[in-house]
N, C-alpha and C positions, 0 to 999 in steps of 0.2 A: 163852539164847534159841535156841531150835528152828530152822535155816534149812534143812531140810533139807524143810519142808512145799509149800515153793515150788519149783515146778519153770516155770526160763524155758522160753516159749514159743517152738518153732523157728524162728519166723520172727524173735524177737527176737536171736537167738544167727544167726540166716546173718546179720543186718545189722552187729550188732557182729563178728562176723568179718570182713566187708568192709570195717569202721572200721577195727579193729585191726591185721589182718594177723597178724603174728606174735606182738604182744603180745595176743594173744587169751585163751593158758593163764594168761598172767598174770594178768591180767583178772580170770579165772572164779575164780583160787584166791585173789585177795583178797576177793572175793565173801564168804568165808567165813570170812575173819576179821572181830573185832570194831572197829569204830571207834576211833581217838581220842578220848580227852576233852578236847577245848578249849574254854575260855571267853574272853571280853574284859573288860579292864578298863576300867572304866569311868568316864574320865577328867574327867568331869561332877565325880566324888564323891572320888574316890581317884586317886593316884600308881599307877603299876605296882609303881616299888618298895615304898612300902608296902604295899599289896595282897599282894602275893608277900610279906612279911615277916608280914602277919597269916597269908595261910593258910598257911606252912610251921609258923607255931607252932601251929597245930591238928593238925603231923605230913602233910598234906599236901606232896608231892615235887612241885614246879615247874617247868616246863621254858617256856625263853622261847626258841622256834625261830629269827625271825627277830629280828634285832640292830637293825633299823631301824625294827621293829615291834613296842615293848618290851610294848606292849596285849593282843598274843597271847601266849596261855599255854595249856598241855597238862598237865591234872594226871595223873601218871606213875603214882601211889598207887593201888592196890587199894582202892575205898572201897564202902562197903554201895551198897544202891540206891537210888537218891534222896537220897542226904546230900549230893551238889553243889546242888540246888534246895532243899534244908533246910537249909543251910549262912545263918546271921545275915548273913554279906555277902552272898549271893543277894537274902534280902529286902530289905536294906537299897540293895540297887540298885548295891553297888561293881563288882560284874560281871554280865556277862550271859552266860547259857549259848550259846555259837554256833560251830556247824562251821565250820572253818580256811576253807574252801573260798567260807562264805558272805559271810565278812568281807572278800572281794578288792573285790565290784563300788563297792563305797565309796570303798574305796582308790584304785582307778583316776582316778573320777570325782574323789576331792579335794575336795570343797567346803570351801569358806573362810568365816570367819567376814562376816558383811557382804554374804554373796551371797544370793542367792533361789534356790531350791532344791526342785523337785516330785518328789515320792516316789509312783509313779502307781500302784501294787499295794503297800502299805506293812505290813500286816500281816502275821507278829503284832506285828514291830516291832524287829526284829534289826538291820536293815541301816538304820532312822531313827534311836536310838537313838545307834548310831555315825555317823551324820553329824551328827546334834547335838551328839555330844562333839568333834567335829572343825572342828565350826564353831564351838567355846567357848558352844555356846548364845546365838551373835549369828544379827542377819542372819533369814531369813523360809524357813520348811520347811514346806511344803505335803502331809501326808502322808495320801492318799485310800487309804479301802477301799471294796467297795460292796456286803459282807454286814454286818449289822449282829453280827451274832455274832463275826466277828472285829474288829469296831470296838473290843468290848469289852475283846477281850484283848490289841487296840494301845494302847486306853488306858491298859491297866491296866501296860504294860509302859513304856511312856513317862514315866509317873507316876511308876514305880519305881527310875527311871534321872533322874529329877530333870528334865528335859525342858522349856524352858520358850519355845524360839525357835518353836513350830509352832503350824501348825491340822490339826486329823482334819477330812476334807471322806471324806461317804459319797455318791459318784455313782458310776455305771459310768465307768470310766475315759475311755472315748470323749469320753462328754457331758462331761464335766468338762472336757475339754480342750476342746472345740467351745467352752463357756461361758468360759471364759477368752481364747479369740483374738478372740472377740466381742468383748472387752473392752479387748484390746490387753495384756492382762496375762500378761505375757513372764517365761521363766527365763533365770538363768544356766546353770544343771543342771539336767539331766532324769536320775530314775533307774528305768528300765524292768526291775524286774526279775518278769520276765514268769509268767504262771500257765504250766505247760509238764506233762508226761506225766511228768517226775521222774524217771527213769532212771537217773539220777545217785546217787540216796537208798537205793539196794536195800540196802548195807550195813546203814544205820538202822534202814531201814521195811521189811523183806523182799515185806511183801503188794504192792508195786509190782509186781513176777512176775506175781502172778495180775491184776490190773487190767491189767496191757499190754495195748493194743490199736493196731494201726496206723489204726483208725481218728479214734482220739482224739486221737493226732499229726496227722492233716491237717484235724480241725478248731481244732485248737488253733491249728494255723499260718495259718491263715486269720483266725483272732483275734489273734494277735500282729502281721498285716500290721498291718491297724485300730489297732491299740493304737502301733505304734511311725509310724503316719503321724501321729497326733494329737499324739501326745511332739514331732517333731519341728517340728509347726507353732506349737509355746508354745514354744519357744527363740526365746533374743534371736541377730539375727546375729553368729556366731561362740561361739553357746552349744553347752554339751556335752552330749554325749547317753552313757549307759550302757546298753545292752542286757544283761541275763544271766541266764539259763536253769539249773537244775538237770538237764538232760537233755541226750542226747547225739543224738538223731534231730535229723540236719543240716536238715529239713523246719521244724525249732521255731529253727532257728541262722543260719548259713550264710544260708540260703533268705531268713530275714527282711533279713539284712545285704547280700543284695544285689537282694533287694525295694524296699529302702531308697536302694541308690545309683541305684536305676535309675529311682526317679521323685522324688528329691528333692536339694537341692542340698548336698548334704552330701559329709563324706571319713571315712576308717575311717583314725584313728591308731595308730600301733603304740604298744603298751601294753610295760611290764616287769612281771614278776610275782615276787613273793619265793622261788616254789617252782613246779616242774618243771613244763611245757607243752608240750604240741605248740601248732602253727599251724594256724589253722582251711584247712579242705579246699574246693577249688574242682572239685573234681565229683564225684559220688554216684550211683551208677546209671546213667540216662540223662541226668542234670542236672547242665549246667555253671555254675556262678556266676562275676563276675567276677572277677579278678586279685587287686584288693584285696582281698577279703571273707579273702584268706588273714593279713592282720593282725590278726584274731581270734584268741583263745582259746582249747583247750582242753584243761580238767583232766582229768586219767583217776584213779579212785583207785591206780590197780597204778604210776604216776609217783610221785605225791603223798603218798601216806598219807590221802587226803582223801577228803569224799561226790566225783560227778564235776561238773563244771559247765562251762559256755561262759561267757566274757564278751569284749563287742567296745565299743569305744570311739569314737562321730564328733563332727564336729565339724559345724555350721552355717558354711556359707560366707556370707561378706557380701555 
């Protein structure tokens, strides 16, 4: 794959210089390596161990990086293209194809079997998937899109992953939550993980380059305030909330999490992560955010090995 067609835009390279500081070379020159291949197992259907014991006899090389997270796995092997998604356990739904990176905001959040559980942007269905393995498929997962074209490809991935604790709800995320506190119908977990400018995916998807635009970042960030005032008004007191972004413009991050402490009755928990973070930043530019918004999140690929991402963690005060 050709990464060379894309050329970042100056203004995106002076901001991730002002992010990075010195890890900035590093930065650019992971840029141009290829990703990782990580998938999850998918504990709905399959053991990790067995899973790892079927694909290494198809000659598949498996690496299980974190010890505490035996579901992640990095297939090591040189394989054609497309033989991970043509692979009989792909269809069969024992794994799911998914970057290291996007598997975290689940983990954080923890849902347990027995809880109630809103997944407010859920497609294609990576990050519900695992929380329905994670909740043994107990307990109530509310998992809304509001294109109907990726309804189809959340259903069809939920389906495939044996999926049985949920409902697919197609509203804009807003109304759907307004329609729910009407109701009094409260979560345990909220999982915000928000539509964002992707920044973080340039490895993957290089054409994010050419789409950069600073102005899609301040509207987006104006759409995630909306989005994460509604998440917090369906949580039960002392429900949790996950915020997390594929992108690194502190306007989609940062901004939102202390948009959040600043009109609503919430706290930002410090999270642990299996694999290398900085702490999210408390001023950018001319803009200071509060104290706490620094127990946030964030992934860099040139740390991690990973696409990049933010995730922050609050909690609903009683």
């Amino acid at each position: 794959m050709s990464k060379k067609n894309y050329e970042p835009k100056p203004l995106f390279l002076e901001r991730m210089k002002k992010l990075l500081g010195k890890d900035f070379e590093s930065y650019m020159e992971i840029l141009k390596k290829e990703p990782v291949k990580s998938i999850r197992c998918n504990t709905i259907k399959i053991s990790p161990k067995d899973l790892k014991k079927r694909l290494e006899e198809k000659g598949w090389e498996i690496k299980i990086p974190f010890k505490n997270y035996p579901e992640i796995m990095i297939i090591e092997s040189e394989l054609k293209p497309g033989e991970v998604g043509r692979a009989i356990e792909h269809l069969l739904g024992y794994f799911y194809m998914q970057e290291i990176a996007s598997m975290l905001p689940p983990l954080v959040l923890n849902p347990k079997k027995g809880e109630m559980v809103l997944d407010i942007c859920a497609s294609p269905g990576s990050k519900t998937t695992q929380m329905a393995a994670m909740m043994e498929n107990e307990g109530l997962l509310v998992a809304n899109e509001v294109k109907f074209g990726r309804i189809k490809i959340l259903a069809a991935n939920t389906e495939r992953c044996g999926v049985m604790n949920m409902i697919i709800t197609r509203r804009d995320g807003i109304a759907l939550c307004k329609k729910l506190k009407e109701n009094n119908f409260l979560f345990d977990k909220v999982l915000l993980d928000a539509p964002c400018s992707g920044e973080g995916t340039i490895r993957s998807t290089p054409r994010t380059l050419e789409m950069w635009n600073i102005n899609t970042i301040k509207n987006l960030s104006k759409l995630q305030k909306s989005l994460i005032s509604s998440a917090i008004e369906v949580l039960k007191p002392n429900g949790e909330l996950v915020y997390s972004t594929c992108t690194h413009a502190p306007e989609e991050n940062e901004e939102i999490i202390d948009f959040a402490l600043k009109n609503f009755d919430v706290e930002v928990e410090k999270i642990n992560l299996p694999l290398n973070f900085v702490q999210g930043i408390t001023k950018f530019e001319d803009k200071k955010y509060l104290e706490d918004v620094k127990y946030s999140c964030r992934i860099y690929p040139q740390n991690a090995n990973t696409e990049g991402f933010f995730i922050a963690k609050m909690r609903k005060k009683k």
